[in-house]
Each structure stands twice: as structure tokens, then as C-alpha cells.
KEKE-3310 file (N, C-alpha, C; in steps of 0.2 Angstrom, whole numbers, plus 5000, padded with zeros to 4 digits):
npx = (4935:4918:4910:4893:4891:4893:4888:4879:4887:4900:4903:4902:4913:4924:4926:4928:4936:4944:4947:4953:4965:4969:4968:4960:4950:4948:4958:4952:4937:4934:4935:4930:4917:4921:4925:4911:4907:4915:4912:4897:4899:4905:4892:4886:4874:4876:4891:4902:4910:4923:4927:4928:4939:4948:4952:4954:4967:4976:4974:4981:4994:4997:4999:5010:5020:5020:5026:5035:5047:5041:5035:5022:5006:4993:4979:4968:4954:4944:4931:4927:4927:4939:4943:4956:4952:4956:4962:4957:4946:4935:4920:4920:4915:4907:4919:4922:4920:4924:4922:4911:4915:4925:4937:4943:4952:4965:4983:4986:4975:4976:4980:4995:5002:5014:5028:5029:5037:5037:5039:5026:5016:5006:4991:4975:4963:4955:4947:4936:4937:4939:4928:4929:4943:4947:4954:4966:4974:4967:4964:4958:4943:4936:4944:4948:4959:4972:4978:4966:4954:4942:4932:4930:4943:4941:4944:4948:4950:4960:4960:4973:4984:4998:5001:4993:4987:4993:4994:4999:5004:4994:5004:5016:5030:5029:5021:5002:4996:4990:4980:4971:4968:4955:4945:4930:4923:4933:4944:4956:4970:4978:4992:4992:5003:5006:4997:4998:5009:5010:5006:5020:5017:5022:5036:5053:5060:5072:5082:5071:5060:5060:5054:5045:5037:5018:5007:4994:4981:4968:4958:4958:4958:4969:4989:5002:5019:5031:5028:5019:5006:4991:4982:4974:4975:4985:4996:5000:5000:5008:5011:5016:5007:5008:5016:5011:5014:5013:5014:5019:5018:5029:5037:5047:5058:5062:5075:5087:5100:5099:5102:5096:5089:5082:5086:5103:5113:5116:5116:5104:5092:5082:5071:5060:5053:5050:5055:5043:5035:5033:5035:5039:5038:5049:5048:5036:5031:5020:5014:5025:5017:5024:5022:5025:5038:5050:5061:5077:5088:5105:5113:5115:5113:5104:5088:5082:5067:5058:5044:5041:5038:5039:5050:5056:5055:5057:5059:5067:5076:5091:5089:5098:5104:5111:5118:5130:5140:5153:5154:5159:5170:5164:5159:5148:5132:5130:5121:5124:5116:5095:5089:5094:5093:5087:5081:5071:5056:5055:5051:5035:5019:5006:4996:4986:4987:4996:4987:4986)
npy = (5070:5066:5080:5084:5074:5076:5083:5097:5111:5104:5102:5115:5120:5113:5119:5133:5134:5127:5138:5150:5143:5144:5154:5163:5171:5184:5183:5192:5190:5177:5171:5174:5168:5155:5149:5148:5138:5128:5128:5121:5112:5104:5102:5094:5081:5069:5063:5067:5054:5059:5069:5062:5055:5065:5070:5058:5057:5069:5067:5057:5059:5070:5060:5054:5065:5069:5057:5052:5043:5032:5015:5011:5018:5018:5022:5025:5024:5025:5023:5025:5037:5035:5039:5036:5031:5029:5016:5009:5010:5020:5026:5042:5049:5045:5045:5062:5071:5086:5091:5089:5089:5082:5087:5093:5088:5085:5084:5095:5093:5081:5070:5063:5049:5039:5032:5015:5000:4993:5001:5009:5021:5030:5037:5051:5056:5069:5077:5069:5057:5045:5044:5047:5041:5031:5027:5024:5012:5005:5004:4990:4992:4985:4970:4953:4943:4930:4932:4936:4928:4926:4937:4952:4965:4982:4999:5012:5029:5038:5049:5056:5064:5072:5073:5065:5047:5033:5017:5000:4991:4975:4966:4971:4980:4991:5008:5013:5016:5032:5027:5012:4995:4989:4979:4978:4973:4963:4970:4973:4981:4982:4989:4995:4992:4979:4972:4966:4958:4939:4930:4921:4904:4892:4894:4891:4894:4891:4893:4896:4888:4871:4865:4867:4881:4884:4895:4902:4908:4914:4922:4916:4914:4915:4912:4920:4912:4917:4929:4931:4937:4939:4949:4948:4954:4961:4955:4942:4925:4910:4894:4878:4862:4849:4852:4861:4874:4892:4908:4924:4934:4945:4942:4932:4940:4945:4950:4940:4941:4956:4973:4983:4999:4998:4990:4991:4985:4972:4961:4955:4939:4930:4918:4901:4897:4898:4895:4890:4901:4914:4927:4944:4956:4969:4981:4982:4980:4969:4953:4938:4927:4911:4900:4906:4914:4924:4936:4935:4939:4936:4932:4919:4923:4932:4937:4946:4949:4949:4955:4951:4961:4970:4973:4972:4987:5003:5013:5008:4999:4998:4994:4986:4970:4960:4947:4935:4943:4947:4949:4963:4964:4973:4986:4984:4994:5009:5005:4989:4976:4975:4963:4949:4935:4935:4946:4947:4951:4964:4967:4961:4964:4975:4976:4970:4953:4950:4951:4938)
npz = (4761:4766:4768:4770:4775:4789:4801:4804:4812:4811:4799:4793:4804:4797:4783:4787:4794:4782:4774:4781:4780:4768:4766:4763:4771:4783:4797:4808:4804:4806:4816:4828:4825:4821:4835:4840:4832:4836:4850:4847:4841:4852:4860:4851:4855:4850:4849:4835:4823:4819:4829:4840:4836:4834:4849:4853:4848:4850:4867:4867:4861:4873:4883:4877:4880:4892:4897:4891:4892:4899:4901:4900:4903:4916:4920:4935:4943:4955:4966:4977:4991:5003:5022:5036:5052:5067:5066:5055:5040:5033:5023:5014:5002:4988:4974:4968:4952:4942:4929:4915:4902:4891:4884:4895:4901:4901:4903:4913:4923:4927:4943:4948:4952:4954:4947:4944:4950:4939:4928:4925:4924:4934:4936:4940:4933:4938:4932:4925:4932:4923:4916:4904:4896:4888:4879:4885:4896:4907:4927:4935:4943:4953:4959:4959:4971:4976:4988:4995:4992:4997:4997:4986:4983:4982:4973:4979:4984:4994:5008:5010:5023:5029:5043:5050:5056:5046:5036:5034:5018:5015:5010:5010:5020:5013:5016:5015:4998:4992:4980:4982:4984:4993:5006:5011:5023:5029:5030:5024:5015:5002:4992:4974:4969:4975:4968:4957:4958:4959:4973:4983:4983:4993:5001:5008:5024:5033:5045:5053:5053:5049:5039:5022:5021:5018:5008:5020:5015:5022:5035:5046:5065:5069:5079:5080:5079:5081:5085:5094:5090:5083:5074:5059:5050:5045:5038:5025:5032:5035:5035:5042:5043:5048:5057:5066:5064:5062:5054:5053:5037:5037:5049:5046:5045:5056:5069:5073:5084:5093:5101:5113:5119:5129:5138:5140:5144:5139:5124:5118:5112:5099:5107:5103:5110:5129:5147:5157:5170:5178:5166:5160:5149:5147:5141:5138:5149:5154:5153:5147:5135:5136:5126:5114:5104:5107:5115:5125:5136:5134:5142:5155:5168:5167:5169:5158:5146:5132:5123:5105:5095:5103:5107:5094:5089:5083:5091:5103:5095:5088:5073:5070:5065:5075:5074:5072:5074:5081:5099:5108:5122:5135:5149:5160:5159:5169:5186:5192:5182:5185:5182:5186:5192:5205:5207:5197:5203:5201:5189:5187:5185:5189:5177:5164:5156:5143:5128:5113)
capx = (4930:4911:4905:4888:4890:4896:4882:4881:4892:4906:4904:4905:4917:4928:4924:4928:4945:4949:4946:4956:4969:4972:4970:4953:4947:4951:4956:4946:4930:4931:4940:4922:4911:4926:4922:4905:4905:4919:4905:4889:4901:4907:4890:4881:4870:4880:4897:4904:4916:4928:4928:4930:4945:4955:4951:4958:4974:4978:4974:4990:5000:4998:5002:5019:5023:5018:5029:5041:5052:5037:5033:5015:5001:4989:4973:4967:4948:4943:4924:4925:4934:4938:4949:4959:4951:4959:4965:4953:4946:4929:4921:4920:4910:4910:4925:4919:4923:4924:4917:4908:4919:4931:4941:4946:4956:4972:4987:4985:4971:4979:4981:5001:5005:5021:5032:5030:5042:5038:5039:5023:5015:4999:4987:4969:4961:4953:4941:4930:4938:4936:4923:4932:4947:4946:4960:4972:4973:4963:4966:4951:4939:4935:4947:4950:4966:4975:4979:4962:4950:4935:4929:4933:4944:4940:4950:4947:4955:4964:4962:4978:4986:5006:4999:4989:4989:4996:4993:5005:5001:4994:5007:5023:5030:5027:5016:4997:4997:4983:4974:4972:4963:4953:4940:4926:4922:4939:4948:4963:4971:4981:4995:4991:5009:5007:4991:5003:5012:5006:5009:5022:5014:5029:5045:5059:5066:5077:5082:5064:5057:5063:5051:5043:5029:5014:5004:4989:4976:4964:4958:4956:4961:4978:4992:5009:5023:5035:5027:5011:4999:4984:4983:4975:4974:4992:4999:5001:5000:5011:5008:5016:5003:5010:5019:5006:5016:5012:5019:5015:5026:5036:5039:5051:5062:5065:5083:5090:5102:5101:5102:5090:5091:5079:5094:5111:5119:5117:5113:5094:5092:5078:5071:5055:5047:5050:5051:5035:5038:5030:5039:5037:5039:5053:5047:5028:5028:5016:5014:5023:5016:5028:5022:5028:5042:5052:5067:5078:5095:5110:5118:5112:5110:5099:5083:5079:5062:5054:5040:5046:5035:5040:5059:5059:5050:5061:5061:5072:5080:5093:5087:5103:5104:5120:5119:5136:5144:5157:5154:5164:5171:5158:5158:5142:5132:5126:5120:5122:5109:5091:5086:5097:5087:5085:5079:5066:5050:5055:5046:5030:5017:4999:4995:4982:4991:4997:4983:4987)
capy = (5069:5069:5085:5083:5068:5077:5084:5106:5114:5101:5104:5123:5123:5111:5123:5138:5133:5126:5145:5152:5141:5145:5164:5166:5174:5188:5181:5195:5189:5170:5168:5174:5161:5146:5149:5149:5134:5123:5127:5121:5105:5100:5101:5091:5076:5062:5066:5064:5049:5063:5073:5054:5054:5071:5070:5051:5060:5073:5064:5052:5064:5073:5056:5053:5072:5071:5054:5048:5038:5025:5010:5010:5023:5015:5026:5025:5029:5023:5023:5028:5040:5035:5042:5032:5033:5023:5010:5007:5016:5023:5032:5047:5048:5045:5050:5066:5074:5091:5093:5083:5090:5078:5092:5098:5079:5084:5083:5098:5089:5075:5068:5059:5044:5039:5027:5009:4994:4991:5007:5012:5027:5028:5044:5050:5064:5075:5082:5065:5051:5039:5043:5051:5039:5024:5026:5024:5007:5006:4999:4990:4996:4978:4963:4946:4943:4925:4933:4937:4926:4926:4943:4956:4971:4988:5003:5016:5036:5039:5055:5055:5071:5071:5072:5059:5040:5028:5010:4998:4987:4969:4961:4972:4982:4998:5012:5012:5024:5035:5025:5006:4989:4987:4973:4982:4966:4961:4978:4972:4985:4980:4993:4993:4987:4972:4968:4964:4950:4934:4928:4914:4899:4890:4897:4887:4897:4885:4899:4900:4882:4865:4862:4872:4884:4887:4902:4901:4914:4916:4928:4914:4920:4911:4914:4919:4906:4920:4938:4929:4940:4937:4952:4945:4959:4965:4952:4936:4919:4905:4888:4869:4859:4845:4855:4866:4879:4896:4914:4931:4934:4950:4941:4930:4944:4946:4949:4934:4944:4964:4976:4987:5004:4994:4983:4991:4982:4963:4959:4949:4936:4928:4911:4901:4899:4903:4889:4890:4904:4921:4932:4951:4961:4973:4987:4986:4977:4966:4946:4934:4922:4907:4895:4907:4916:4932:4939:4938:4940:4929:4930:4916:4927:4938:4937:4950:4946:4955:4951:4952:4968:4975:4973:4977:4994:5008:5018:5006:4997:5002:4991:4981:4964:4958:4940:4933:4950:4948:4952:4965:4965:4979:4986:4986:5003:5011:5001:4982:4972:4974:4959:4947:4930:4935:4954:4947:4950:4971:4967:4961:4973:4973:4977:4966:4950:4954:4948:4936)
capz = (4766:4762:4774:4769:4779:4794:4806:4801:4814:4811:4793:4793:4803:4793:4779:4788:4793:4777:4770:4783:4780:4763:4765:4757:4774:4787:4803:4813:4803:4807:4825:4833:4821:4823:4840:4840:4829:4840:4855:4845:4838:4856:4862:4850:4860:4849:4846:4827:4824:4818:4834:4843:4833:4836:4855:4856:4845:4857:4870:4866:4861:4878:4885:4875:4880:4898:4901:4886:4895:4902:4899:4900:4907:4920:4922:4940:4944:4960:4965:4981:4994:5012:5026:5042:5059:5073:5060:5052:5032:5032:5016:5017:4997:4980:4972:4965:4948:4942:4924:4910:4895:4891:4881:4898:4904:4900:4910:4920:4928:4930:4949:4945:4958:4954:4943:4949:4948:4932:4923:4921:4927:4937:4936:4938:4930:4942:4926:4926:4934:4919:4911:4895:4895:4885:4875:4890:4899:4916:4931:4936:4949:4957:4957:4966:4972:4980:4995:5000:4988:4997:4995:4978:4984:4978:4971:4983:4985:5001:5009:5016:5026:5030:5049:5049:5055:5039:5038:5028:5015:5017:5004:5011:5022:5012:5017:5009:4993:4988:4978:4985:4984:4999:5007:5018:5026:5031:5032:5019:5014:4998:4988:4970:4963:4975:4966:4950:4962:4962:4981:4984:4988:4997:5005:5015:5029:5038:5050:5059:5052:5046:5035:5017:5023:5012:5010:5021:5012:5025:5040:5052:5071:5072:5082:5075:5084:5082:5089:5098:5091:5078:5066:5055:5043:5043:5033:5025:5036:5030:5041:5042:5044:5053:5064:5069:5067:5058:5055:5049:5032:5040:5056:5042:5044:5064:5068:5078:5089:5095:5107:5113:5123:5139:5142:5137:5147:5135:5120:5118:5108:5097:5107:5099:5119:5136:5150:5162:5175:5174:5162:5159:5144:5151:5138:5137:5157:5149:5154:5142:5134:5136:5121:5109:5103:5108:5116:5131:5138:5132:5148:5159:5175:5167:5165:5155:5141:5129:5118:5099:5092:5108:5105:5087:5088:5081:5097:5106:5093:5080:5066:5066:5066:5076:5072:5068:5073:5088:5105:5113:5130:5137:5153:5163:5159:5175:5190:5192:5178:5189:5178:5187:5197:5212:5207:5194:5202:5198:5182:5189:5185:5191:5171:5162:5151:5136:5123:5110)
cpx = (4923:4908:4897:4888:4891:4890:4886:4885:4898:4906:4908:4909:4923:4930:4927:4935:4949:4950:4950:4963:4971:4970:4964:4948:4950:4953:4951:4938:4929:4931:4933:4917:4918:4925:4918:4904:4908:4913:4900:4892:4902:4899:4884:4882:4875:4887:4897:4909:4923:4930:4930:4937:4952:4955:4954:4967:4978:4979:4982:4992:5001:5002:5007:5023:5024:5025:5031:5043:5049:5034:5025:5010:4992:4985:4971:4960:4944:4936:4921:4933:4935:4945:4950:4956:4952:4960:4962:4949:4939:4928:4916:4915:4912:4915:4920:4923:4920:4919:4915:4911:4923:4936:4944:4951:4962:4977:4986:4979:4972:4983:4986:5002:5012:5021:5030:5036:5045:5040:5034:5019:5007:4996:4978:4967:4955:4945:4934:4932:4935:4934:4924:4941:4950:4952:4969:4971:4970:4963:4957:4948:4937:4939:4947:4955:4967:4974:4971:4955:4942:4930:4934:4937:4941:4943:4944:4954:4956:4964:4966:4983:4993:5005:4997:4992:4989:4993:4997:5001:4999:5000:5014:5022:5030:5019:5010:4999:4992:4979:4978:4968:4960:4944:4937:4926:4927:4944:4957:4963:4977:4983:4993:4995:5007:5002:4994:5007:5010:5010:5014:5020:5019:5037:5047:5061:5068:5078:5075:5061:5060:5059:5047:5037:5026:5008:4996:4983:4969:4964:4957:4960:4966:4981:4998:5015:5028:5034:5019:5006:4996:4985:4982:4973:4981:4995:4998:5002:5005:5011:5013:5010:5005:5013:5014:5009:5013:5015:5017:5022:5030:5038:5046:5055:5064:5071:5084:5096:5103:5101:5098:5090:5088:5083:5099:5114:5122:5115:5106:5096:5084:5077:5064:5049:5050:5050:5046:5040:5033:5035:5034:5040:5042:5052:5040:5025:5021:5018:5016:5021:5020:5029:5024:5034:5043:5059:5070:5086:5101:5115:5114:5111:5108:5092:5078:5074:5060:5050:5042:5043:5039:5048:5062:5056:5056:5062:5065:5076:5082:5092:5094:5104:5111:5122:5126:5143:5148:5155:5158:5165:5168:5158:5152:5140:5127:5126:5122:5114:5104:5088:5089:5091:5082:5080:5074:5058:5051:5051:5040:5027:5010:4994:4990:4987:4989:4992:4986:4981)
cpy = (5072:5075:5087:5077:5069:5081:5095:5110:5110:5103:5111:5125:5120:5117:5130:5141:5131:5132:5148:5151:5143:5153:5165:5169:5177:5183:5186:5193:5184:5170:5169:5167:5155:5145:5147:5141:5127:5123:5121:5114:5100:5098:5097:5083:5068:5066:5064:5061:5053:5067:5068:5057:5058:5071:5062:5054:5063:5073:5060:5056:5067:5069:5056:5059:5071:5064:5049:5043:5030:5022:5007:5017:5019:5018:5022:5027:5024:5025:5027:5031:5040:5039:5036:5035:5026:5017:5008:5011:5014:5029:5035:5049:5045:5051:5057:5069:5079:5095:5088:5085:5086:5082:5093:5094:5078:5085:5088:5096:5083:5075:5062:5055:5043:5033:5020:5006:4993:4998:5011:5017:5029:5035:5044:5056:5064:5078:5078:5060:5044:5039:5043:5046:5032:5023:5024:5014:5007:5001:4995:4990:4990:4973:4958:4945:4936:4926:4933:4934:4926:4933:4947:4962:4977:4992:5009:5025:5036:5044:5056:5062:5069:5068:5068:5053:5037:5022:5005:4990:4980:4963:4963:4976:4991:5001:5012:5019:5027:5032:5016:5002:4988:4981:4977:4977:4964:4967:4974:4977:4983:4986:4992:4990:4979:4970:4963:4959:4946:4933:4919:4910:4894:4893:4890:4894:4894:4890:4899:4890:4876:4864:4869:4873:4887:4892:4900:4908:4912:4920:4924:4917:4915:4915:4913:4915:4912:4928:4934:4932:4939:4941:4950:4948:4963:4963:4946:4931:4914:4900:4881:4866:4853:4846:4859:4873:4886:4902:4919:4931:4938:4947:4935:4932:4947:4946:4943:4937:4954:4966:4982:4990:5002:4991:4984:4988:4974:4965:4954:4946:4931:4921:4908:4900:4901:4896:4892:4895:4911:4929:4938:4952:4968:4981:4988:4984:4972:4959:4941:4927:4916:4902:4897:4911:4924:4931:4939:4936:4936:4927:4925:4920:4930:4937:4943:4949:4951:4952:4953:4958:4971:4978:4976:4982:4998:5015:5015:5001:4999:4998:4986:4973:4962:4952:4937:4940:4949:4951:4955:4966:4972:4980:4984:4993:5004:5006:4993:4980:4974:4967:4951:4941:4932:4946:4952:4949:4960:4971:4966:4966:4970:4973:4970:4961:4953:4949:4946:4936)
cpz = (4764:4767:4773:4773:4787:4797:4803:4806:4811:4804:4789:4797:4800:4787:4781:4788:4788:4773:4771:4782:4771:4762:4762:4763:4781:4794:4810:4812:4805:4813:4828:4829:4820:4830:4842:4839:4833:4845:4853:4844:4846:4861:4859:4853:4857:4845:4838:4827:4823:4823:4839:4844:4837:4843:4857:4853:4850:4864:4871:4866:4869:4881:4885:4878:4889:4903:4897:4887:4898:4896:4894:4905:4909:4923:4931:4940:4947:4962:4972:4986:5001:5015:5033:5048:5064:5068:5056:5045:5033:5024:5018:5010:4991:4978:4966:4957:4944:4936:4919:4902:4895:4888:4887:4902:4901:4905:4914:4923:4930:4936:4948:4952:4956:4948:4947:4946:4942:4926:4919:4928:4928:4938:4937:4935:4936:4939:4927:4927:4931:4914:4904:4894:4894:4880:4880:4894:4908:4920:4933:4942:4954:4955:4963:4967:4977:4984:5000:4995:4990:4996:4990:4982:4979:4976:4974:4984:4995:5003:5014:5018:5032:5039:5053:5051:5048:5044:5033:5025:5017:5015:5007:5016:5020:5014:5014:5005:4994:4987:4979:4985:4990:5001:5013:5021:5030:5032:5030:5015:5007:4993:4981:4965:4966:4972:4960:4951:4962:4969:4980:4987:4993:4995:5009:5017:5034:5043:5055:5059:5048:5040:5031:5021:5018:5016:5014:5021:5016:5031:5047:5059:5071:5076:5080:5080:5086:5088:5094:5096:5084:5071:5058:5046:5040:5039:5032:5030:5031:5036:5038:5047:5049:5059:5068:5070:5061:5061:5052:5045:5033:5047:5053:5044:5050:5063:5075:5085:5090:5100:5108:5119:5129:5141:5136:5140:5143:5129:5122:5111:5106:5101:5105:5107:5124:5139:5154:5166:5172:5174:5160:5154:5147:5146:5138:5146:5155:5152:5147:5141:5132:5129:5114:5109:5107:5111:5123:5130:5136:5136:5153:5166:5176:5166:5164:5148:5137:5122:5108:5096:5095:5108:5098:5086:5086:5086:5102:5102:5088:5074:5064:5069:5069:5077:5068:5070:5080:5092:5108:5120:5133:5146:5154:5162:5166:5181:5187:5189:5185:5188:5181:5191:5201:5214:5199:5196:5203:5192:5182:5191:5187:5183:5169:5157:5145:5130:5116:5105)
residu = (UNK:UNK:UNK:UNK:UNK:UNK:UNK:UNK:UNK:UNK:UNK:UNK:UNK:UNK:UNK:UNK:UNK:UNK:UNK:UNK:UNK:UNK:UNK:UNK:UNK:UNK:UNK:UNK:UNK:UNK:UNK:UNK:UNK:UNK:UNK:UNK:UNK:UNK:UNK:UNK:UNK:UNK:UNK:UNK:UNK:UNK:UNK:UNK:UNK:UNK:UNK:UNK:UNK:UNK:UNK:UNK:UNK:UNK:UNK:UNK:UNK:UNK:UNK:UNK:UNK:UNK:UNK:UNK:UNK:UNK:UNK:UNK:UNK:UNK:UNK:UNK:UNK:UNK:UNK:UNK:UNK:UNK:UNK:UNK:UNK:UNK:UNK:UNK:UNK:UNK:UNK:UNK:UNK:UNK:UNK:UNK:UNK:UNK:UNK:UNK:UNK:UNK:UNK:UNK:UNK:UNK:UNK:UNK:UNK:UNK:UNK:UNK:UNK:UNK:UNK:UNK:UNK:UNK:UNK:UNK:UNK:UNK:UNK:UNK:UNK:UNK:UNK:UNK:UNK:UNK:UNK:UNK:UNK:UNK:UNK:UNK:UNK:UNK:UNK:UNK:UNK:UNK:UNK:UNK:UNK:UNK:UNK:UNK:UNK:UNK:UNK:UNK:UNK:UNK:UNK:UNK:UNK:UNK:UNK:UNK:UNK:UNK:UNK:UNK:UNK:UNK:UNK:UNK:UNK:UNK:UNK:UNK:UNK:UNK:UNK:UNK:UNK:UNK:UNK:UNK:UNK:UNK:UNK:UNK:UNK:UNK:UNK:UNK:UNK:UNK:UNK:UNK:UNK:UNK:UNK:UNK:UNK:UNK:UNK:UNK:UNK:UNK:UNK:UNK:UNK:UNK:UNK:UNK:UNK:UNK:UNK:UNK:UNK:UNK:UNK:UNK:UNK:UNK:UNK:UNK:UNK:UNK:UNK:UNK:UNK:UNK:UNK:UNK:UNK:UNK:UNK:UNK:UNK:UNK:UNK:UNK:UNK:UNK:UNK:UNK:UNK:UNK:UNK:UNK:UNK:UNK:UNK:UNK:UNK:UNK:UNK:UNK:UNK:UNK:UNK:UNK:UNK:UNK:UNK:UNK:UNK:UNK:UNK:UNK:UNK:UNK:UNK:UNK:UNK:UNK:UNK:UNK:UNK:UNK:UNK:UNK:UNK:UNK:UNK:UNK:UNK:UNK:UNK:UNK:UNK:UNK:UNK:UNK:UNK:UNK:UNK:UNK:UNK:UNK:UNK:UNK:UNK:UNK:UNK:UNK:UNK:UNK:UNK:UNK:UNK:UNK:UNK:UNK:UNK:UNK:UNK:UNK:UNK:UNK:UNK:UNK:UNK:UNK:UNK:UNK:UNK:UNK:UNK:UNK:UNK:UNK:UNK:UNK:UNK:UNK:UNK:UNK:UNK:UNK:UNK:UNK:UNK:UNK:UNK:UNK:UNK:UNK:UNK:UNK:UNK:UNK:UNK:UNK:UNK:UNK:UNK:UNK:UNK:UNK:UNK:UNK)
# end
């Protein structure tokens, strides 16, 4: 190595360590001037391509060290940091970062997300979110995505506190993470594994619709056939055109028969409307809307209804689907059904229609 070619601390302290290193000098006499000299080298205005170097070296290596077994390591460096109020993400600032050394952007500063799907393992550094970390693959801080093509999502920090309201992805029914793609404009909240999914553009689901539904990527105000209501930032749409009919992508996944703690006495069953009459929501008391979908009694003498959110909530129903499953001979629980014809208008509530 020509050290005449290397800027004068890195030189000397090349030089110094190669003296120490073969015994031609005390270590109490150097260690303060190796020291001294590491300082003056880390601080000069243009790094030296050789200081690049051992700093991209150590770097990997920490990598291999920190998470062997993965696949890949997929830096994170989000631009901005919001928090959830009343459903909705507001930022709160720029992501902040701590110091301007890169020396100091080793794994224990490192903010670890997890494993994903694929096997690669998602991190930010805390040190400088970014700046110093070109050796690693990066996720990128603006993308376009099928699902939501007319506006870029962004990669944004989550301040998120166990306490706290959540919000779940637009692609799945998983929880948002941390760090996530979001659309201020639209308030699309997108996980950062589903960004790695292309969206399927046509499904068959025989069970709900006769005919293939394709993915319909936009935020227009529809109305889902199945749950009645709009939401048109929760999830995917999927549409037949000719039918007119359309469907939020987790309403797919409805259960066609269950039982629910507001009427132990029957099972409820999925129907796709209602005939004309005015029907109550026997959980939220709520006016149904008859042109769409939801839930009622499968005994002809009951008319017991319930709107389909309202039915599958996880505080009256046990998540089991009991389609195909044998009905057992059941007593009556408690009093005689209230739900029955001539005792329908106990559901009538003075409460405002339930908005679609």
C-alpha cells in the first residue's frame, strides 16, 4: 500500500499500528496517539476509500453475526413518524436520528422488526436512519402499488403503544406493523410484507358468486353486497360487472352458518337480502337494509336478523363456522324465542338507520 497516497493521519496511523504490531513499540506509548489519530482520520471532511472499505467490512460482518440463518436483510428508513387518532394516522415528525457517525450503526442500535414470510429480516438503525447504510439492501421510502395505483404510498414509523387503538392492513387481515406504506390522501394503510404480493386479479368464489370476480383497485364509494357497508379503505373490492354485484376481499371469508350469544336459542344463517319489511339488527338495534346481505334465523318462526359485521364480532360470536356441521336436538334456553312473528316489533328501536 502506497501511504504517501493516503491523506496524513490515516497514514500515521497505518504506520503506527504496523510498529505495534510487530513489537517495535510500547503499547502505553501508542494507545493515546492510535487514539488520537483514529479521531482526526474519522473526522476527516472526505473520507478515505480505505476507511469506506473497513466500515462496509464490519458492517457485513456484524450482519452475518447478528442474523445467519436469513435469507436477506432489508434496511427500513422511513421518512416520516405518525401516530393513530380516532382511526385515522397523523405525523407526528420526521423520523428523527441520533448521531452523524456512522461507526456508531451497529447492531445495538439497530430497531429489529421481525422475520417475514420470506426469510428476510427487516431493521432500522436508530444511529441514522439510512444515511450510512448502502451496503445493506433498502427498502424503498416511496412506491406504487396495484392495489392503490393512483397515489405513491410512503414508508412511514408507527408510534405505536400496546394501549392503544390498531388498525389492520389494507391487503390482510393482519394488524399494521411499525413501519408501513401509507397514502395520506386516501388513508391506505398497507403492511410492508403485503407490498411484496402482487394482488390477484381474478378469484372464483362459487359459494358467494357464480361468476369470476376481478380486483376492482379503486376508492370509489361502493357498497359491499355482502356486509352493506362502504369502507373503502379497509380492504380490497372485487366486482362482477354485469352482475352489479361487488364485495369487500375479507367479506370472502363470512361464515355461512353460526351461532351467536344474542340468540342462543337457533342458529343464524348467511342470506344474500331480506324480503321488504322492516328488519332490526338484534345486536347493534340498527335498521336493516334489506338489498343486501346478512344473517337471520333458520327457523321459519323466528324472525330473528342481524347485520353481518354485527354477527361476526368476536364478542358474540365464537369464530366457528358450523356449516355442514349437524344440528342437535336443543332445548329452548330460557324464556320462549322473543323473535318470533307476532313479537317482532320488540326489535324496533327509535335509533337512526344503519348507514351504508
Amino acid at each position: 500500500m502506497d501511504l504517501d497516497s493516503q491523506p496524513k493521519p490515516l497514514s500515521e496511523l497505518i504506520s503506527l499500528v504496523s510498529l505495534r504490531i510487530s513489537g517495535g513499540d510500547s503499547i502505553e506509548d501508542s494507545e493515546s496517539e492510535i487514539i488520537s489519530l483514529i479521531g482526526e482520520t474519522k473526522s476527516l471532511n472526505r473520507e478515505p476509500e480505505l476507511i469506506s472499505l473497513i466500515y462496509q467490512v464490519l458492517s457485513l460482518v456484524n450482519s452475518i453475526a447478528s442474523a445467519s440463518n436469513l435469507k436477506e436483510l432489508i434496511f427500513l428508513y422511513p421518512q416520516e413518524e405518525v401516530i393513530l387518532e380516532q382511526g385515522k394516522f397523523h405525523v407526528v415528525e420526521q423520523v428523527p436520528w441520533r448521531n452523524n457517525s456512522k461507526w456508531r450503526c451497529f447492531d445495538e442500535r439497530w430497531q429489529v422488526f421481525r422475520q417475514d414470510r420470506r426469510g428476510s429480516f427487516q431493521f432500522r438503525c436508530q444511529n441514522c436512519n439510512g444515511q450510512y447504510h448502502n451496503e445493506h439492501n433498502k427498502a424503498p421510502a416511496e412506491i406504487k402499488h396495484p392495489l392503490h395505483p393512483k397515489h405513491s404510498l410512503h414508508l412511514v414509523l408507527f408510534q405505536w403503544k400496546p394501549s392503544k387503538e390498531t388498525r389492520k392492513s389494507y391487503c390482510c387481515d393482519n394488524i399494521i406493523s411499525q413501519v408501513f406504506y401509507y397514502c395520506w390522501a386516501c388513508d391506505i394503510a398497507i403492511n410492508f410484507d403485503c407490498t411484496k404480493d402482487q394482488p390477484v386479479l381474478y378469484i372464483d368464489r362459487p359459494k358467494w358468486h357464480d361468476h369470476t370476480l376481478a380486483l376492482f383497485p379503486s376508492e370509489a364509494s361502493v357498497t359491499c353486497n355482502l356486509c352493506a357497508l362502504v369502507h373503502a379503505t379497509s380492504c380490497p373490492f372485487y366486482t362482477c360487472t354485469p352482475c352489479n354485484f361487488v364485495v369487500h376481499e375479507k367479506c370472502l371469508s363470512l361464515p355461512r352458518v353460526i351461532k351467536i350469544s344474542r340468540h342462543p336459542q337457533h342458529r343464524i344463517s348467511f342470506k344474500p337480502s331480506f324480503v321488504q319489511g322492516d328488519w332490526v339488527c338484534g345486536v347493534c338495534r340498527r335498521k336493516i337494509n334489506t338489498d343486501y346481505g346478512g344473517y337471520s334465523c333458520i327457523k321459519d318462526e323466528c324472525l330473528f336478523a342481524a347485520h353481518s359485521k354485527c354477527a361476526t364480532q368476536s364478542n358474540v360470536w365464537d369464530l366457528i363456522d358450523l356449516e355442514g356441521v349437524p344440528e342437535e336436538v336443543e332445548e329452548e334456553v330460557g324464556p320462549v324465542c322473543d323473535c318470533k312473528r307476532r313479537d317482532h316489533t320488540t326489535f324496533q328501536s327509535s335509533r337512526s338507520s344503519f348507514e351504508t
